[in-house]
C-alpha positions as CSV (number, residue, x, y, z in Angstrom):
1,X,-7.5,-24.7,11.0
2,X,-8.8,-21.9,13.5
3,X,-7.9,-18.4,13.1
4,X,-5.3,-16.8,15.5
5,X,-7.2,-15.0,17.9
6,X,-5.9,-11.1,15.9
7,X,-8.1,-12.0,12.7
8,X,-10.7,-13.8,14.4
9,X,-11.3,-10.0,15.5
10,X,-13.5,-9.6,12.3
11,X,-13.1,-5.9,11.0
12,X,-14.3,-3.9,13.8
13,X,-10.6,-3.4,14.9
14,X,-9.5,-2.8,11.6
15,X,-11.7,0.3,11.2
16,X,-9.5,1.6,13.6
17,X,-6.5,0.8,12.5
18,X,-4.2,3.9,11.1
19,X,-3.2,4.4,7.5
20,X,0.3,4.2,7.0
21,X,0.9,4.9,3.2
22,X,-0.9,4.7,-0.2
23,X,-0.1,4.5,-3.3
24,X,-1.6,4.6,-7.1
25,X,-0.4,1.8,-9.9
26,X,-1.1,3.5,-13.0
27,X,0.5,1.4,-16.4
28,X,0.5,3.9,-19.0
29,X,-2.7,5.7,-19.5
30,X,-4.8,3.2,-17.5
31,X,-5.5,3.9,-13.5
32,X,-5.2,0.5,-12.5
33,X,-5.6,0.6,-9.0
34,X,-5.4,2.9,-5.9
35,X,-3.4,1.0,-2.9
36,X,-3.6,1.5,1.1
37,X,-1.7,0.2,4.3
38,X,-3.2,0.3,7.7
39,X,-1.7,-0.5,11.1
40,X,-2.8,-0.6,14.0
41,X,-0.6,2.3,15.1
42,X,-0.3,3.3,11.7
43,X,3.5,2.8,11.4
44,X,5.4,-0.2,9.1
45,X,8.7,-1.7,11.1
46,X,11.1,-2.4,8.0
47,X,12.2,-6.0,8.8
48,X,13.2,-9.2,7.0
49,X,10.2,-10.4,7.3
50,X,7.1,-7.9,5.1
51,X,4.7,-8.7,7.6
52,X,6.6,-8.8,11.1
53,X,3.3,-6.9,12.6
54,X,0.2,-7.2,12.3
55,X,-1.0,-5.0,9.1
56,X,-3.9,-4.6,6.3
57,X,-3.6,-3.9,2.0
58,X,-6.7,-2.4,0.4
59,X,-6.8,-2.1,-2.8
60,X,-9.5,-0.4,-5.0
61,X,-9.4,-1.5,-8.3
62,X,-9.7,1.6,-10.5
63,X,-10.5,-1.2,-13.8
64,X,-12.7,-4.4,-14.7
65,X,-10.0,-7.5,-14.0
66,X,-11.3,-11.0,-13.8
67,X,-9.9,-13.5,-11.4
68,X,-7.4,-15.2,-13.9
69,X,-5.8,-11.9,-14.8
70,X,-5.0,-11.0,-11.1
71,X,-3.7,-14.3,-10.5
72,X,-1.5,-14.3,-13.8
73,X,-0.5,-10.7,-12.7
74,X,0.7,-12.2,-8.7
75,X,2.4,-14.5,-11.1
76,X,4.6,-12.4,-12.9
77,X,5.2,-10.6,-10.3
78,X,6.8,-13.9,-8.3
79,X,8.4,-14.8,-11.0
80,X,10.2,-11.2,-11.1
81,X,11.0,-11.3,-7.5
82,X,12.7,-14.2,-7.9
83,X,10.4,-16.8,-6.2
84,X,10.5,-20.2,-7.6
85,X,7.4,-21.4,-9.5
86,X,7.7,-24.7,-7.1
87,X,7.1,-22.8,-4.4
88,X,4.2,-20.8,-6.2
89,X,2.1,-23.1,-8.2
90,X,0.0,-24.4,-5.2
91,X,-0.5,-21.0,-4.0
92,X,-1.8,-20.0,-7.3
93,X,-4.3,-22.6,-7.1
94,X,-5.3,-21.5,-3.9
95,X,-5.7,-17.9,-5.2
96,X,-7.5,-19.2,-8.3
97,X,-10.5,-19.8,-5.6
98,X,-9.9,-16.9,-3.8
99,X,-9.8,-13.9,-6.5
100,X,-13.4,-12.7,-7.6
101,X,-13.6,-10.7,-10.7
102,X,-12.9,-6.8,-10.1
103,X,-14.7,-4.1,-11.5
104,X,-13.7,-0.4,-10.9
105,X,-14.6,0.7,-7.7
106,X,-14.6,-2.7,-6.1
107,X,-12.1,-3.2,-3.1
108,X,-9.9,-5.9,-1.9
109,X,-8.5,-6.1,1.3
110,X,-5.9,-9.1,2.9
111,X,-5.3,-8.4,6.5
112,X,-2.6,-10.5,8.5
113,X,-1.3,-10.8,11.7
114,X,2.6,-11.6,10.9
115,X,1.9,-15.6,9.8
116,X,-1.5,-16.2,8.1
117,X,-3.8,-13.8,6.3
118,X,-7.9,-13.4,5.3
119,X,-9.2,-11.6,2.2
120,X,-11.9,-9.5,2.7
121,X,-13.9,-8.5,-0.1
122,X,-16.6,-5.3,-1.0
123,X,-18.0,-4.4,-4.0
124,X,-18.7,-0.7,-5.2
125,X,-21.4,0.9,-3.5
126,X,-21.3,-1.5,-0.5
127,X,-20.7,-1.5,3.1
128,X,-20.4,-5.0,3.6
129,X,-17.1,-7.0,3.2
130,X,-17.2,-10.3,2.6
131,X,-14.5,-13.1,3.9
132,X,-13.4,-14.5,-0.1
133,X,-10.4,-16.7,1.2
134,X,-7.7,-16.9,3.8
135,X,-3.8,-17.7,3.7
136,X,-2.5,-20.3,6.7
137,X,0.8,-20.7,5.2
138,X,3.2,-18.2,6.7
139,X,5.4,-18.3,3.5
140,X,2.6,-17.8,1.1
141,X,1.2,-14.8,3.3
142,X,4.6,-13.0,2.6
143,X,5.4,-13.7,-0.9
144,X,1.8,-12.4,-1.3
145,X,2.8,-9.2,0.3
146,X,6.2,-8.8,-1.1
147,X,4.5,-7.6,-4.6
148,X,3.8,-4.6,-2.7
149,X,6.3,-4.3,0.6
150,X,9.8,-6.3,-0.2
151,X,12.5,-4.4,-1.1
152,X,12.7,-6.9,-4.6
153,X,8.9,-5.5,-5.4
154,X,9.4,-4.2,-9.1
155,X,7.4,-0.9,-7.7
156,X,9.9,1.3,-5.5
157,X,8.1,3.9,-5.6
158,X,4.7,2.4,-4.8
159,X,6.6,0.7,-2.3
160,X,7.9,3.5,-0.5
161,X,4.8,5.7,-0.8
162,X,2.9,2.7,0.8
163,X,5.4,1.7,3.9
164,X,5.5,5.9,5.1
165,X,8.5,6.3,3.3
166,X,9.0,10.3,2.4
167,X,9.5,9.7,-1.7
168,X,10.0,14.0,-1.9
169,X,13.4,14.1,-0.4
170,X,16.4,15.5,-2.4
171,X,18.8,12.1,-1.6
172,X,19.4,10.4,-4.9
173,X,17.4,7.2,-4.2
174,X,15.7,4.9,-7.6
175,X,12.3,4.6,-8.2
């Protein structure tokens, strides 16, 4: 299946693209990883739909995590959110082929254009990314995005730091 024509692009338009929000996930003492979203104008429309624009996650992996601990970790968070593990288990096959083991400093980075999705990978110390996988299945590309953007993500605050949400504000809102 070809590419639509918005991440056929490669990542010379992405470079230009604005930050919107980031965000550290630290689990107890551990830095786990730091997390950025980009835009093109560098603003997130809240919709329905996590991805109704086209956007980019990077994450830089603070930690050493093989493969079959980030897949069991998009896993458990699925299965928190709610999604059903028939809907799931084929796309955890699919991201069984498409996670590389981590080490800290090494980046990973799934841009989408609002349907389907491409994982970009660079290890620490590198310029280069390198294409590791992509996502056709509109459906997948969102539940892969809602660990980070739905409003059922169980990281509010990550969440909110991430989308350009002011977290400092004296409302009474949860984490």
């Amino acid at each position: 299946m070809a590419q639509p024509a918005s991440l056929q692009s490669g990542l010379s338009d992405i470079e230009q693209w604005k930050r919107v929000g980031s965000a550290d996930l630290d689990w107890l003492f551990f830095d786990v990883y730091q997390s950025n979203l980009f835009t093109p104008d560098g603003q997130y429309r809240l919709s329905h739909d996590v991805s109704p624009h086209p956007l980019a996650l990077t994450i830089i992996y603070e930690r050493s995590i093989s493969s079959s601990q980030l897949v069991e970790a998009t896993q458990d968070q699925w299965q928190k959110m709610g999604f059903k593990s028939s809907l799931f288990e084929d796309w955890l096959t699919q991201l069984e082929t498409i996670f590389p083991n981590v080490n800290d400093g090494d980046s990973l980075m799934y841009i989408s254009d609002g349907q389907a999705g491409v994982f970009k990978f660079k290890r620490s110390g590198s310029e280069r990314w390198t294409s590791v996988g992509k996502i056709d299945d509109e459906n997948f590309s969102d539940a892969f995005l809602s660990i980070w953007l739905s409003s059922k993500t169980q990281y509010p605050k990550l969440r909110r730091q991430l989308i350009g949400m002011n977290v400092n504000t004296n409302t009474n809102r949860n984490n």
